[in-house]
C-alpha positions as CSV (number, residue, x, y, z in Angstrom):
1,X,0.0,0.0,0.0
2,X,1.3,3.1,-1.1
3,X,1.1,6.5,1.3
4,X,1.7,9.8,0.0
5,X,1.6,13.4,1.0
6,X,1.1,16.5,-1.7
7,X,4.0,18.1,0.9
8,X,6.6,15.5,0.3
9,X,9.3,16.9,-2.3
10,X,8.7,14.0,-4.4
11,X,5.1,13.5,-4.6
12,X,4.7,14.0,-8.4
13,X,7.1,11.4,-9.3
14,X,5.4,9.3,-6.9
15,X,1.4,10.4,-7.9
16,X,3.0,10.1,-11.8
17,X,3.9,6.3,-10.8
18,X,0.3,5.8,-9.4
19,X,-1.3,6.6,-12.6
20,X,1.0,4.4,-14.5
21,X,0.0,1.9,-12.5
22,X,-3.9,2.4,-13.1
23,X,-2.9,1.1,-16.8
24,X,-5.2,-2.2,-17.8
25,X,-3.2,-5.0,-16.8
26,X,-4.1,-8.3,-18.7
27,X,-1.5,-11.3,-19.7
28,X,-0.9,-11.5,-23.8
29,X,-3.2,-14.0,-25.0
30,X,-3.7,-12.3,-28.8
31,X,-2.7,-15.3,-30.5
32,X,-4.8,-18.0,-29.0
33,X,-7.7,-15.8,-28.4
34,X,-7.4,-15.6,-32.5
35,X,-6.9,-18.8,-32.8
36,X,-9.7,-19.8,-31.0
37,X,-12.5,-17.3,-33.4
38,X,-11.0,-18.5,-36.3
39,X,-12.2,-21.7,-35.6
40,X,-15.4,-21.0,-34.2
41,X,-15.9,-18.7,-37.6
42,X,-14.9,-21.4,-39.6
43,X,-16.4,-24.7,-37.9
44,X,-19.6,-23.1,-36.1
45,X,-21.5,-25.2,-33.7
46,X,-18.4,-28.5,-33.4
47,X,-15.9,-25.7,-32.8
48,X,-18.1,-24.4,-30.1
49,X,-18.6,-27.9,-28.6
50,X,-15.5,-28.8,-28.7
51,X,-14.0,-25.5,-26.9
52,X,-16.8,-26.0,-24.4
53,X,-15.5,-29.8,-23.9
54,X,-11.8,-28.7,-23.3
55,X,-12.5,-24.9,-20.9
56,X,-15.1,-26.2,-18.8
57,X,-15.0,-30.1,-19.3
58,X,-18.7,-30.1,-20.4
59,X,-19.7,-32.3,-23.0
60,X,-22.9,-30.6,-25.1
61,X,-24.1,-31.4,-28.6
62,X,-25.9,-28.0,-30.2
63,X,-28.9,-29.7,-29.0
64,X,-27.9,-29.1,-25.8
65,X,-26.5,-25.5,-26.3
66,X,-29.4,-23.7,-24.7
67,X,-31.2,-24.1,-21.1
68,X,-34.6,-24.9,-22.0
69,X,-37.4,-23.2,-20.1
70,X,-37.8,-26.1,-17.4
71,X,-34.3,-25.6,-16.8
72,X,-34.8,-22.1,-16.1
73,X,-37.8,-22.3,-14.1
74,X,-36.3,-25.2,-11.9
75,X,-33.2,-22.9,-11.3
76,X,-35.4,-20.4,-10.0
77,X,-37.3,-22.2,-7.6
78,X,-34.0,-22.9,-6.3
79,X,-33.4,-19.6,-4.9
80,X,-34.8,-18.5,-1.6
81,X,-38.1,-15.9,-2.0
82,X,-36.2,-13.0,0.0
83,X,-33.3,-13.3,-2.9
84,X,-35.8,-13.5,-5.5
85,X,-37.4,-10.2,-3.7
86,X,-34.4,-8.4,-3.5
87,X,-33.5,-9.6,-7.2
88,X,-37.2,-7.9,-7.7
89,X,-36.1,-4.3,-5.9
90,X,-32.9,-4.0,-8.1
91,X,-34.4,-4.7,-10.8
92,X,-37.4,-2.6,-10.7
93,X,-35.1,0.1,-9.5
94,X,-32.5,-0.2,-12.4
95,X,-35.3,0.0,-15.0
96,X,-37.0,2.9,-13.8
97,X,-33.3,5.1,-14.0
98,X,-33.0,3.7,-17.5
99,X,-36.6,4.6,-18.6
100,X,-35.6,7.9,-17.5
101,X,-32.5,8.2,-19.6
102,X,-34.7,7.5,-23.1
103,X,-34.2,10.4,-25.5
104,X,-36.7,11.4,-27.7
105,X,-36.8,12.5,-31.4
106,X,-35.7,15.6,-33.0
107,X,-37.2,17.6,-36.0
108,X,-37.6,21.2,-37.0
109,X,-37.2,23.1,-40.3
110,X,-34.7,26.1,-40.2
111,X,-34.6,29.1,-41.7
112,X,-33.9,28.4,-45.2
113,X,-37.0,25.5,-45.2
114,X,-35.0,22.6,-44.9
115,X,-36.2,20.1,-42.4
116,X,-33.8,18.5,-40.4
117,X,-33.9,16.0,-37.5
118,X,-32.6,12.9,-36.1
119,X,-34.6,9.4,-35.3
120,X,-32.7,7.1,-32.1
121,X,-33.8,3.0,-33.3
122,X,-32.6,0.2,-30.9
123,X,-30.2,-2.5,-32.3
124,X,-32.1,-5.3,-33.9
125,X,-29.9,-8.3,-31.3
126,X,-27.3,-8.1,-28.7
127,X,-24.9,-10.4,-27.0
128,X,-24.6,-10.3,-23.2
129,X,-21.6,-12.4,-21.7
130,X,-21.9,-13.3,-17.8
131,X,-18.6,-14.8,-15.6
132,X,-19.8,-18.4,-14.9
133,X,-19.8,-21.5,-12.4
134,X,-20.3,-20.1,-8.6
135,X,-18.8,-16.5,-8.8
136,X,-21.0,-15.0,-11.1
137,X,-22.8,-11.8,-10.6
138,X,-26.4,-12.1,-11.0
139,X,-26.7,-8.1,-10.7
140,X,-24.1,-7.7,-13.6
141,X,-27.3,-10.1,-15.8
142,X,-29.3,-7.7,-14.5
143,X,-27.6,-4.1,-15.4
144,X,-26.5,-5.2,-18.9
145,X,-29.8,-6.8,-19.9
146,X,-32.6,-4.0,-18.4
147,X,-31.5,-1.5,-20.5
148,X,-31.1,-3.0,-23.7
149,X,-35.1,-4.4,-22.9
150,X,-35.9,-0.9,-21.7
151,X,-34.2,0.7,-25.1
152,X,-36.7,-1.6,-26.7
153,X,-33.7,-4.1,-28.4
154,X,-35.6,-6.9,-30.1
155,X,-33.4,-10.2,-29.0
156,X,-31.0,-10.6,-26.2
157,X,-28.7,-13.7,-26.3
158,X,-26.7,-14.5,-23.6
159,X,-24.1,-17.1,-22.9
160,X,-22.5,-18.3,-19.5
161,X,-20.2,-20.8,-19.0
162,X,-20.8,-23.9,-17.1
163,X,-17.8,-25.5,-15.5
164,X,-18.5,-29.5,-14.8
165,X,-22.1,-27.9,-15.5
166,X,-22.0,-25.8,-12.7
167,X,-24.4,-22.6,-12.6
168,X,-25.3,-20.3,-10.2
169,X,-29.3,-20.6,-10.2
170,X,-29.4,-16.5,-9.1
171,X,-27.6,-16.0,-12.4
172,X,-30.7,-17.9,-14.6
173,X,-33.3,-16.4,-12.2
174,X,-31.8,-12.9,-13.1
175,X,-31.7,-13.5,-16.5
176,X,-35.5,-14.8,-16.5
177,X,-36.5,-11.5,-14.4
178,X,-34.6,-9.3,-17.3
179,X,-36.5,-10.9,-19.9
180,X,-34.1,-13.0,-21.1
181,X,-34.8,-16.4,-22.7
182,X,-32.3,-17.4,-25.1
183,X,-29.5,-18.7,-22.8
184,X,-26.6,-20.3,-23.5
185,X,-24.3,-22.6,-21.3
186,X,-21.1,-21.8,-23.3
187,X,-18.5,-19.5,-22.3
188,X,-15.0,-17.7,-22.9
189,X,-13.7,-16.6,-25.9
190,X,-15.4,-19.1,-28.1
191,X,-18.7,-17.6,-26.7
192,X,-17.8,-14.0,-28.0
193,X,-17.3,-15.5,-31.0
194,X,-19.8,-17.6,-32.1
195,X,-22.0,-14.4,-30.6
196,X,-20.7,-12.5,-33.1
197,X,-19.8,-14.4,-35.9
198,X,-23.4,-16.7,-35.3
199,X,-22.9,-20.8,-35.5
200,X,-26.4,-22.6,-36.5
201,X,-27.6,-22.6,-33.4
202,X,-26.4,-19.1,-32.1
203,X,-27.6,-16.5,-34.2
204,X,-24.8,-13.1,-34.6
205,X,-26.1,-10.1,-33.0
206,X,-24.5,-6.4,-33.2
207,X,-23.2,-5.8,-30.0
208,X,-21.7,-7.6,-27.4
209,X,-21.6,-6.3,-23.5
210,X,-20.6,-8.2,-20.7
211,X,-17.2,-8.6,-18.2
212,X,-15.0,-11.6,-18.4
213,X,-11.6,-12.7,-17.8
214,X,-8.2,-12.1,-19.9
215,X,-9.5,-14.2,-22.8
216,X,-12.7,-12.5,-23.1
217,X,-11.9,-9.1,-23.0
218,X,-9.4,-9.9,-25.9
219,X,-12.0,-12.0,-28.2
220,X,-13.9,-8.6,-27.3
221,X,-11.6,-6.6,-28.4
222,X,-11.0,-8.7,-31.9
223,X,-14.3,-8.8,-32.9
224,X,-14.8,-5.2,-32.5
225,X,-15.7,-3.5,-35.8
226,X,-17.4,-6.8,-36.9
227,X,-19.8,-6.2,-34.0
228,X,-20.1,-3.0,-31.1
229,X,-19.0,-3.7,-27.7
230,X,-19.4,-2.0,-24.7
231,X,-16.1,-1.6,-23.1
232,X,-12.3,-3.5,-22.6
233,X,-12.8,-3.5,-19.0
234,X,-9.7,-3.7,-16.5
235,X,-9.5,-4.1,-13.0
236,X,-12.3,-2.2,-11.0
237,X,-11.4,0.8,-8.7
238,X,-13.0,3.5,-6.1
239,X,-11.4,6.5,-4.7
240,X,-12.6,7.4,-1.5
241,X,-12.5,11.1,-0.3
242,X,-13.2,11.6,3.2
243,X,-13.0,14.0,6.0
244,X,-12.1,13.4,9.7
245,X,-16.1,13.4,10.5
246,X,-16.3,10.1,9.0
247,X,-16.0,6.6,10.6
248,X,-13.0,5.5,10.1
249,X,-14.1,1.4,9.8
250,X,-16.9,2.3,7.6
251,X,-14.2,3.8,5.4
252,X,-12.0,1.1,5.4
253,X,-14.7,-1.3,4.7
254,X,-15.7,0.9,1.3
255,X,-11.9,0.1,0.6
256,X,-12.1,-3.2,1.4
257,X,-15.1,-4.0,-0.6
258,X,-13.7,-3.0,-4.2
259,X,-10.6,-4.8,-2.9
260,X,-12.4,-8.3,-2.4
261,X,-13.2,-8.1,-6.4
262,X,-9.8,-9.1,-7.1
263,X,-6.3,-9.0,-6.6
264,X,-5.8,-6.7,-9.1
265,X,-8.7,-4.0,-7.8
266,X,-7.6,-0.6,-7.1
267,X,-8.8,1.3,-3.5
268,X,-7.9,4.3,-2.8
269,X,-8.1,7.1,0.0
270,X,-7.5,10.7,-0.1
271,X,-8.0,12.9,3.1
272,X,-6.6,15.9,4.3
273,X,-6.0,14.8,7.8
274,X,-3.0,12.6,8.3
275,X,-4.2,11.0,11.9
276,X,-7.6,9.8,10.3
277,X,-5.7,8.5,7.3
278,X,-4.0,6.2,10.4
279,X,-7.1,5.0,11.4
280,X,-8.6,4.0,8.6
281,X,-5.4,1.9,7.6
282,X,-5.5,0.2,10.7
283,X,-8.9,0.0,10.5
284,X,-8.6,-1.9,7.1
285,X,-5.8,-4.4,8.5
286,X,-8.6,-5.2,11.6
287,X,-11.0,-6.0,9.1
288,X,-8.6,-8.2,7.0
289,X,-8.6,-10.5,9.6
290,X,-12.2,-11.2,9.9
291,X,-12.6,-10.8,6.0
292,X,-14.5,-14.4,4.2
293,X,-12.2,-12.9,0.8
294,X,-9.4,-11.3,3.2
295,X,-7.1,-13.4,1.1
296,X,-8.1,-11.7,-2.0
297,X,-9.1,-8.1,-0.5
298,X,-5.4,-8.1,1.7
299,X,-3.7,-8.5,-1.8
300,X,-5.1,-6.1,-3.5
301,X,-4.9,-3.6,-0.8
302,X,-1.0,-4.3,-0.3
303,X,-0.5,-4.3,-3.9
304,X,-2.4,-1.6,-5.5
305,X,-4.0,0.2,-2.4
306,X,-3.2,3.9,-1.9
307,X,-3.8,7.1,0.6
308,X,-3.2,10.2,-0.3
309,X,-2.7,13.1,2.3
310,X,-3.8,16.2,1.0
311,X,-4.1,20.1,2.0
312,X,-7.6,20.2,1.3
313,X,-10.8,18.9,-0.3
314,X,-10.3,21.2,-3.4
315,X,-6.6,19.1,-3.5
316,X,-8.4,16.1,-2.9
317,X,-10.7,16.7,-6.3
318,X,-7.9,18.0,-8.2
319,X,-6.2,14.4,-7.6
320,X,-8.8,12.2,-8.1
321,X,-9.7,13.8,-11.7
322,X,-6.1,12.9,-12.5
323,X,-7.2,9.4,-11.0
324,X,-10.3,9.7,-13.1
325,X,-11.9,6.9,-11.0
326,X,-14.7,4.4,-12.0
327,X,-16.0,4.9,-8.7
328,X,-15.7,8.1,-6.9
329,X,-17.3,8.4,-2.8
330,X,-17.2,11.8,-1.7
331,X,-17.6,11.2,1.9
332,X,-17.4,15.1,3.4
333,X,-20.4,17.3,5.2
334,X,-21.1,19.0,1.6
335,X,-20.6,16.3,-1.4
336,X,-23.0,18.5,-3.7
337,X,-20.1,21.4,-3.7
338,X,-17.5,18.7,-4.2
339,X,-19.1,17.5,-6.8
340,X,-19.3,20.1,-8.8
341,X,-15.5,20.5,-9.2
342,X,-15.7,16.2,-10.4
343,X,-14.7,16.2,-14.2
344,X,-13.6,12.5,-14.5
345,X,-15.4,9.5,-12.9
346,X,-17.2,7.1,-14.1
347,X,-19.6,7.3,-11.2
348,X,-20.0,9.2,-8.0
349,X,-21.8,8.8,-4.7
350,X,-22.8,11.5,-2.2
351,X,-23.3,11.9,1.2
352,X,-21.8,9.2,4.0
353,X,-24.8,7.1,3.8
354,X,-24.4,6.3,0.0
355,X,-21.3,3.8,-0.3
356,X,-20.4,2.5,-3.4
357,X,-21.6,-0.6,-3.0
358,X,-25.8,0.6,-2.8
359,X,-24.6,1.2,-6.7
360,X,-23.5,-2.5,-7.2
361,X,-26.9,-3.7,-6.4
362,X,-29.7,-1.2,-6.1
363,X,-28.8,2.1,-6.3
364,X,-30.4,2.1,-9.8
365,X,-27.6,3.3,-12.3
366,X,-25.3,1.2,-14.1
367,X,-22.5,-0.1,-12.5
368,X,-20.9,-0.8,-15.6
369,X,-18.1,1.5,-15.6
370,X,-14.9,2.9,-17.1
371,X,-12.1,1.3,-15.6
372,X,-8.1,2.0,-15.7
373,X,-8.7,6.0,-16.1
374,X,-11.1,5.9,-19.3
375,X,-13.8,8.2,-17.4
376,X,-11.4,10.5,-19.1
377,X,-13.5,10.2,-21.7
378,X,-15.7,7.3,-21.6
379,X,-19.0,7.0,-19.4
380,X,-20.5,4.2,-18.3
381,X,-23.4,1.6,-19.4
382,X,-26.7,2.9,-20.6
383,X,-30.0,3.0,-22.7
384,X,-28.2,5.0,-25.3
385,X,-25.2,2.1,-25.9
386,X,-28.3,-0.3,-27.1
387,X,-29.7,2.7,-29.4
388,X,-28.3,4.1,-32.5
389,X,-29.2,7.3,-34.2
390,X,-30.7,8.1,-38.0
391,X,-29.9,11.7,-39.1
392,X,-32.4,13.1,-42.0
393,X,-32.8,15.9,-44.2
394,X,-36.1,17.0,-46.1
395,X,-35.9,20.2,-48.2
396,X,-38.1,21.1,-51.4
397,X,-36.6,23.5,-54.4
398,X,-36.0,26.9,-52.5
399,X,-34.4,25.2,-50.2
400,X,-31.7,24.1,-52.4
401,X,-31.4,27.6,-54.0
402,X,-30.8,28.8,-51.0
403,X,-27.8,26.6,-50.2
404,X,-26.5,24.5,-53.0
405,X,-24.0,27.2,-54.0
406,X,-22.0,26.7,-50.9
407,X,-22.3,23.3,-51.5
408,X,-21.1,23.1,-55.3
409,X,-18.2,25.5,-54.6
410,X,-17.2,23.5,-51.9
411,X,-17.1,20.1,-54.0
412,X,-15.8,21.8,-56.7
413,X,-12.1,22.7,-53.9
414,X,-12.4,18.9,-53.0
415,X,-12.0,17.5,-56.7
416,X,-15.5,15.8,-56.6
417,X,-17.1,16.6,-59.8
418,X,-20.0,14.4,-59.1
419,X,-21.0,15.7,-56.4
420,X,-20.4,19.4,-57.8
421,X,-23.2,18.3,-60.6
422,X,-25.3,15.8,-58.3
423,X,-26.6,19.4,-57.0
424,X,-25.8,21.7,-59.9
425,X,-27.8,19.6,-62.7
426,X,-31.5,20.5,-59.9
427,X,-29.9,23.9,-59.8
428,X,-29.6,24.0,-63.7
429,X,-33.4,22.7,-64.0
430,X,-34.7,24.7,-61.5
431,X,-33.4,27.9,-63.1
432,X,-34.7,26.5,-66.7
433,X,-37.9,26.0,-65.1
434,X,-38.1,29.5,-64.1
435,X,-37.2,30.8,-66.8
436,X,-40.1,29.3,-69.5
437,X,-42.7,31.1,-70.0
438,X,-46.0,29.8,-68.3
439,X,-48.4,28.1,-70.8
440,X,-51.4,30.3,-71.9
């Protein structure tokens, strides 16, 4: 765990060595990754099969491919009613933020009588990939697959691996209360690509969203341009700014729970009072003893965990949009003013009773996020990542005397004779039309 202190003479080498470090990290696995679509784009369903046989030692036949409804209905009667209810509560709440964000048409006519506007049309099928076996996140099923429903997409595939056969029943009962039904027990980079490249029993779709390991994200990452994606994610993170007012356990358990994710998962405090900075890292080695992932959590925070000592709160900002943080907690007596100073973060949470984690479940916004500093310009999941938009242009004869002109000269610098005429021939007609007499 790194501690640093904007007084100390060599802080900006230091911070600069921070920010290197938030750089994805990810082992090379380019070549079998490719290796692996070109033979799922190539030999379809066997390919797929066969893949499935060797990952997750799971013999399947493309019969066998899909859980069938039964399957999906015994899987949720599996799961204990309060789950199910609280499955209900983050859901309901994650659609109704979504609903919100749905844009709506534009059209008016300007001064010269052209009519111009711009039509939003959800993607015709997307692909949503979910981890597998017993970590999986049921409320990751949930925030990829609402909006894409709620943005009104027409088919939603999904595909989750099955180790030994091995599936979570929360993840099928999240899936069922999204409104998905075409499930697939197939997984890793052969997944991605038989969801883009389609197999005979997998139709393609045109985008692909979902986390996954080192082979996932790169089979994402290939097939990009072929199909959308949502992001390359890399290891998750939260910065933490807090005053002296706060608890200092409560702090250290926001740390710890982006920590537990993984070993690679990023935590980080800033606070302008040195003593409480203490605390909380004492506080967070206490709870590492009592942690059920302190194995997991205690890595991360020795390896990647940082506090920053600061002047001030306006200090504190300044650093963490340098950090540009998927997760941002401003836990201080006025968050709102805070806030207002945030440039960079893919999401932030206000006020000492709204931890991060209330956005990992319920909160109602996506907690799909930018990862390894790309809320620099990235933003995270939404109803508008399942929608595209249609431009269009409507203008009669006037309209085009008004403005063609500009438009001829300009083809006319770029070389493009055709386009030059394309306008110049209506011009041409429109000026011999005006100038024939009228019959009679």
């Amino acid at each position: 765990m790194k501690r640093l202190d904007t007084r100390d003479a060599d802080f900006e080498t230091a911070f600069a060595g921070l920010l290197s470090g938030r750089e994805e990290q990810g082992q090379e696995v380019n070549k079998p990754v490719a290796d692996i679509l070109a033979s799922i784009r190539k030999d379809g369903d066997s390919a797929l099969c066969a893949l499935t046989q060797r990952f997750d030692h799971l013999p399947v036949t493309p019969q066998t491919l899909a859980f069938g409804p039964e399957e999906i209905a015994q899987a949720r009667a599996q799961v204990a009613p309060d789950l199910l209810d609280a499955l209900d509560v983050a859901a309901r709440r994650i659609e109704a933020f979504h609903k919100a964000q749905i844009p709506s048409d534009m059209r008016y006519t300007d001064d010269v009588g052209m009519t111009l506007g711009m039509r939003w049309i959800p993607l015709d099928a997307v692909g949503l990939y979910v981890p597998g076996g017993k970590a999986a996140y049921p409320s990751s099923v949930l925030m990829n697959a609402i909006p894409a429903k709620v943005a009104g997409v027409g088919r939603l595939a999904m595909c989750v691996p099955t180790p030994s056969g091995v599936i979570n029943p929360l993840v099928l009962a999240a899936a069922e209360r999204a409104g998905v039904s075409e499930i697939y027990r197939v997984g890793g980079a052969q997944a991605v690509g038989a969801m883009a490249y389609g197999t005979a029993t997998i139709r393609p779709v045109d985008r692909i969203v979902g986390p996954g390991n080192a082979y996932v994200a790169e089979a994402k990452r290939q097939v990009f341009g072929h199909v959308g994606i949502d992001s390359i994610a890399g290891p998750s993170d939260v910065v933490v700014i807090a005053d002296s007012k706060s608890d200092p356990r409560v702090i250290a358990l926001d740390l710890l729970a982006q920590a537990e994710h993984d070993e690679l998962a990023q935590a980080t405090l800033i606070t302008p009072d040195a003593g409480f900075a203490d605390a909380v890292i004492a506080a967070v080695e206490a709870e590492l003893h009592v942690l059920s992932r302190a194995s997991i959590a205690g890595a991360s925070w020795r390896s990647t965990g940082a506090v920053l000592i600061v002047r001030d709160l306006n200090e504190a900002v300044s650093l963490a949009n340098h950090l540009a943080p998927e997760h941002l907690e401003l836990m201080v007596d006025d968050p709102e003013a805070l806030f207002a100073q945030v440039r960079h973060a893919g999401a932030a949470f206000l006020g000492r009773f709204c931890p991060e984690a209330v956005g990992d479940y319920v909160g109602g916004p996506n907690h799909v996020l930018p990862t390894s500093r790309t809320a620099r310009f990235a933003s995270g999941l939404s109803v508008y990542d399942f929608l595209k938009r249609t431009t269009f242009l409507s203008g009669g004869p006037e309209a085009l005397r008004q403005i063609g002109p500009a438009a001829v000269a300009l083809a006319h610098a770029e070389g493009l004779e055709a386009h030059a005429l394309s306008i110049s021939a209506r011009l041409d007609a429109l000026d011999a039309q005006a100038a024939t007499p009228a019959n009679g």
